[in-house]
N, C-alpha and C positions, 0 to 999 in steps of 0.2 A: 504494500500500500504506500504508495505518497503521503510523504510528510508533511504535511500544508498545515494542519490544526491540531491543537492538544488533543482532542481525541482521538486521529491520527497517530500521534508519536505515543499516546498510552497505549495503543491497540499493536503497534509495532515492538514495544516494548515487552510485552504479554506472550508475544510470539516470540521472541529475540531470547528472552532470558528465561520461561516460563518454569524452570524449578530451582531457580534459584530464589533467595530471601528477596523480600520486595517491603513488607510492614513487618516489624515489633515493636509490640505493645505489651502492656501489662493487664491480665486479670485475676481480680485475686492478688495472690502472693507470685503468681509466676510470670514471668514473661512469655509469650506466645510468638509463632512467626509464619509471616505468610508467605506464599512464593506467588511469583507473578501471576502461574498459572491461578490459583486459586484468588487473588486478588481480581481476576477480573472475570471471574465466575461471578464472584460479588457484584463488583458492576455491572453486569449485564444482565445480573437478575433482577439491581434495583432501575437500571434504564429501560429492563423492559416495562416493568412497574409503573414506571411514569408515564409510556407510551399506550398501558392498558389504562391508567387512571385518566386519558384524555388531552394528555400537553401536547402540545402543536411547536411545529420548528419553530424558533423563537421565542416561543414562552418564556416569563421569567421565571424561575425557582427560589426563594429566600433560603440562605442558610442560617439557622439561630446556635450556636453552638460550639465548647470550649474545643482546642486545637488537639484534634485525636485521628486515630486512624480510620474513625465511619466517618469524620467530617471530610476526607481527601476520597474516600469512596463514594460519597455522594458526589461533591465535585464533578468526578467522574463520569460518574452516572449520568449526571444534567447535561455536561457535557455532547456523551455520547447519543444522548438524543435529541442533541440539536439544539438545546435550551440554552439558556441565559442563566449564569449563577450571582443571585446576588447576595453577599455576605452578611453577616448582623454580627456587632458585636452583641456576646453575650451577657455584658453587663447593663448592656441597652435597657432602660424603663419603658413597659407598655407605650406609651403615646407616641414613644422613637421609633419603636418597632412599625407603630401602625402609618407611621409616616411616610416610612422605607420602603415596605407594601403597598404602600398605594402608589406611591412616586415611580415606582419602577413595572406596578401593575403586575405582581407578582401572582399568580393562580394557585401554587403552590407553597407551603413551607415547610420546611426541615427544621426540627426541634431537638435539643438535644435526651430531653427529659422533662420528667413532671414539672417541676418548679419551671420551665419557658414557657411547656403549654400553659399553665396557668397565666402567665404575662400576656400572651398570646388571648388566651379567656377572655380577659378584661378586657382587650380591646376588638374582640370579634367581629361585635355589631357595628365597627367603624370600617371595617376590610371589604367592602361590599363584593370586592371582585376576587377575592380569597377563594377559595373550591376546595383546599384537602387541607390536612395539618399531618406530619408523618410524625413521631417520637423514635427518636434511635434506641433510647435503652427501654427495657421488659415495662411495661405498661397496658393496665387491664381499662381496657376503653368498649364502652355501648353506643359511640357519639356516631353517628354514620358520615362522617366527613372528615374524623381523624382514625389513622392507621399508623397501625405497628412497624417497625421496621422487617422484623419477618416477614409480617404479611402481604408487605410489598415487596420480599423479595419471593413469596409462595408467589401473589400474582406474577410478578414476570417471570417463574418456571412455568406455571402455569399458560400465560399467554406466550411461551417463548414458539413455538410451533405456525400459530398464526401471525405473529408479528417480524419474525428472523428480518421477513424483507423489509421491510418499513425501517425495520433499527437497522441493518446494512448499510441503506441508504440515506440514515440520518448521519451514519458515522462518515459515510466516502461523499455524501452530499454538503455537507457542511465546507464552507467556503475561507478563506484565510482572511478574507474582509467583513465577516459575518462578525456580530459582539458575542464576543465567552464569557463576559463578566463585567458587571455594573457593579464599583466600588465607592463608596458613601465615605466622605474624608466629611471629618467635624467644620473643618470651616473658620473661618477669626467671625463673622455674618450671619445670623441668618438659620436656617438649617440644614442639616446636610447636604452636601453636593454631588449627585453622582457620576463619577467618572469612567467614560465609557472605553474599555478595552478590547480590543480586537482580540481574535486570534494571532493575527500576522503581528499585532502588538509585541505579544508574549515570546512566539518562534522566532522573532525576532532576537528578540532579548536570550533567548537559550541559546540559539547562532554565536549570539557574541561570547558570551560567558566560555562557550565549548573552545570559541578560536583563544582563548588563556589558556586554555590547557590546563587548568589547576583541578579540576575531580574525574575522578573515573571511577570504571563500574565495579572495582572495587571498593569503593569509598562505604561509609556509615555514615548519615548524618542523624545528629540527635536534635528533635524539632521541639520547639517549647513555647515561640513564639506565637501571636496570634494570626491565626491566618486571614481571620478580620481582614488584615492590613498586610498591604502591598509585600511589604519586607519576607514577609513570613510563606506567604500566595509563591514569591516567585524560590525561595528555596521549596518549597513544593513543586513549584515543575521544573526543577534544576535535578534534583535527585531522579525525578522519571524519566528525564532527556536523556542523564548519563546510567539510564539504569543503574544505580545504587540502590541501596535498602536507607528505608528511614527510620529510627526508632521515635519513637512517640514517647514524652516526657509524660508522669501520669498528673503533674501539676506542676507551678512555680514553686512550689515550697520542698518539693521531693527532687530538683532538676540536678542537686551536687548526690544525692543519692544514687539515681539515674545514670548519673555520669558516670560512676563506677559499674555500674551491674551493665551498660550495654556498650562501654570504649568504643566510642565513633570516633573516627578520623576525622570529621567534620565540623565545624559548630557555630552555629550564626547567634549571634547575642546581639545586646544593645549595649548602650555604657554601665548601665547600673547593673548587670551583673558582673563585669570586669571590676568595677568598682566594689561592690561587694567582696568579690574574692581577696583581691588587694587588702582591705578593711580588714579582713579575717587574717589573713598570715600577718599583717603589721600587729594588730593584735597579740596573737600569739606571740610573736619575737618579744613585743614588751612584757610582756606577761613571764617569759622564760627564764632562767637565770643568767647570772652573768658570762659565764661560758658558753651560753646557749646564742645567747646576743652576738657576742664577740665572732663564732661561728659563721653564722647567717651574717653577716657583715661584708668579713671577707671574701665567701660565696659569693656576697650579692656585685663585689670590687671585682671579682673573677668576670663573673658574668658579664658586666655592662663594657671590659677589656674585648671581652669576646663580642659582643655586640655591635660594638663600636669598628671592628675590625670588617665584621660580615656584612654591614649596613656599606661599608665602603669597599665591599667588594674583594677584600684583602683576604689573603691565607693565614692559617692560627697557627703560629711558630709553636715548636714540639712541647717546650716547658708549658705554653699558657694551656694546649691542649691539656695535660698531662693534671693541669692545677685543675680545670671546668671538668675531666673525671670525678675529680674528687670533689669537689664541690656540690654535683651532680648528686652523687653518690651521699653525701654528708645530710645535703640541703633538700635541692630543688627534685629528687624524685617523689618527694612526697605530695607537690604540688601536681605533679606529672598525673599520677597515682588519682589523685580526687581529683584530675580531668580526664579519668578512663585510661590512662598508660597507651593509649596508640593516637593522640592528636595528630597531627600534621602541619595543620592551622584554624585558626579561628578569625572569624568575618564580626567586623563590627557598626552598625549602621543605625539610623534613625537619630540619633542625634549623635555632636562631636565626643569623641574618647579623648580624654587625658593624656599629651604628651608623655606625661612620667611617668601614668599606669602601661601604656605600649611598652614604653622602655625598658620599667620593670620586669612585666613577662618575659620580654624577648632577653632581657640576663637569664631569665630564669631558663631559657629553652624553648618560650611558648610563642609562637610569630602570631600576633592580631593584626589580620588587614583590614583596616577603615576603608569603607565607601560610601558611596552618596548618592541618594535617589529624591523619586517624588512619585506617586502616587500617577500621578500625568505624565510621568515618563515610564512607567510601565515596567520593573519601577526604575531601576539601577544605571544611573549618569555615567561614575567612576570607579575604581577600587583600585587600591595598591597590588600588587605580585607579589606569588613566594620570591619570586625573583627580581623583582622590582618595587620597593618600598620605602618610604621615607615619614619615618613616626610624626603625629604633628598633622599630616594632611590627607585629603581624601582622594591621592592616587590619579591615576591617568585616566581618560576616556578611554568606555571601550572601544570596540573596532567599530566603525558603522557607525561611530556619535559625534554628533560636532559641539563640541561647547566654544559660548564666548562669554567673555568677563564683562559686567557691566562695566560703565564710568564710573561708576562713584563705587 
């Protein structure tokens, strides 16, 4: 198949890797994992679903729901049948929701669970063009216009027989100038604004990302962001471009736990988790004794020699090498360690990083690349390279982007 549209490059991806790891997540106590094949058995049971409950090419779809592995399944699924996905945050209050819904003329929405439908509840009688309400987690419903997440994936096993062709040709009909997704940015004015994304938007954007060369389809990435927003939307379809596997964080408050139990190679954050972590090992140091200080000192004097060397492109003469072993070893693999022991790099966006927090990691071993997007660029302007980096700033345009500096 022709790669023109995200549902395109999922459907090829499905075919390309299909027993390989595609999602883990966590149920329970365990983590679980999906392989591609079985990942889009899921989508095509919940796209045929959509296509049995009535959506039409274009339809909108609402997503109300925290960043997990059925919110990138439905994605999908909307996708694949030719619809429109539009995002909610899910801290959104009833009256934003109903705002979103009607603004975007949404027929359908995706919930994550009891406590949205109930937001969703409240504001029903204002939805007028609303048609279904789906719940992803186990929920015992008599309402005849909300549905299970199973049940809609029973309906499109069920309707998969008479519908194959219709969803075929929603997936290879689907056009690279067609909208995939109406994203709703807060605004400084007013109320939300929604910004309208192509597909060719998007392919575009994983075009450039791919000509860096920086992930492959070996990669892990650990997802924790919200897919709400842009930032989080496009490492979602950066992992499917390059076939990787994602793990799914099971919240904000669990994500350094996480980090240990699924070691991604991968990892997009913002500042205030970098910050965070910073906050906690300077802590510690002061907290330790004075032998313990003295230690981590030197480590840290090693590191930033070492840094300063690779940042300029220079070789590590055998002594400093020799010292950043032990240091390593002393210091900085415990930091390594509660970021999963196999990082690579770490992407940091949405708002500016701390000179001195970059700094510090990259003594420590750990290279954060700052970049810079907009929601209207779909999303990603710039980024630094493993290869190419300079702490402090947001990197080079990628291939295919032209920026210019304002005057002033």
């Amino acid at each position: 198949m022709v790669e023109k549209t995200l549902a395109q490059m999922f459907w090829n991806r499905v075919e390309r890797y299909g027993d390989t790891p595609a999602q883990i997540f966590k149920r329970g106590e365990m983590w679980e994992t999906l392989t591609w094949r079985q990942y889009g058995e899921i989508v095509r049971e919940l796209a045929m679903g959509l296509l049995a409950l009535g959506r039409k090419k274009g339809d909108a779809v609402a997503l109300l729901a925290q960043s997990r592995a059925e919110w990138v399944q439905a994605d999908f699924s909307i996708l694949s049948a030719g619809c429109v996905t539009v995002p909610i945050y899910p801290s959104y209050v009833p009256e934003q929701i109903a705002y979103i819904v009607n603004d975007s003329d949404a027929r359908t929405i995706i919930v994550e669970n009891a406590a949205q439908l109930a937001k969703v509840g409240e504001v029903r009688g204002k939805m007028d063009r609303l048609e279904q309400v789906i719940v992803m987690e186990e929920y015992e419903t008599r309402e005849p216009s909300v549905y299970t997440w199973q049940s809609l994936r029973r309906m499109g096993r069920e309707s998969a027989e008479r519908l194959k062709g219709e969803f075929a040709g929603r997936v290879t009909g689907t056009k690279p100038d067609d909208v995939a997704t109406l994203v709703y940015t807060s605004g400084t004015t007013g109320p939300p604004k929604g910004v309208v994304q192509t597909n060719d938007n998007h392919m575009a954007m994983m075009r450039a990302i791919a000509e860096t060369g920086t992930i492959t389809s070996e990669d892990v990435d650990l997802l924790f962001l919200p897919l709400a927003h842009s930032y989080a939307r496009c490492e979602e379809y950066f992992t499917i471009y390059h076939g990787c596997a994602t793990a799914f964080a099971e919240n904000l408050d669990k994500v350094g736990e996480n980090l240990r139990e699924t070691h991604p190679t991968v990892l997009c954050g913002v500042p205030r988790v970098f910050e965070k972590v910073y906050g906690k090992i300077l802590a510690g140091v002061e907290g330790g004794s004075p032998i313990k200080k003295k230690i981590f000192h030197w480590a840290l004097g090693v590191g930033r020699q070492v840094s300063r060397l690779q940042q300029a492109g220079k070789p590590i003469p055998g002594g400093l090498g020799f010292k950043r072993r032990i240091a390593n070893k002393l210091v900085f693999h415990k930091l390594h360690e509660a970021l999963g022991g196999r990082l690579r790099f770490a992407v940091s966006g949405g708002a500016p990083l701390s000179k001195e927090i970059a700094e510090f990691f990259h003594a420590a071993g750990i290279l954060i690349l700052e970049g810079y997007g907009l929601t209207e660029t779909c999303p990603s302007i710039s980024v630094n390279r493993p290869e190419r980096y300079k702490f402090g700033t947001v990197g080079i345009p990628y291939p295919g982007v032209e920026v210019r500096i304002a005057s002033d």
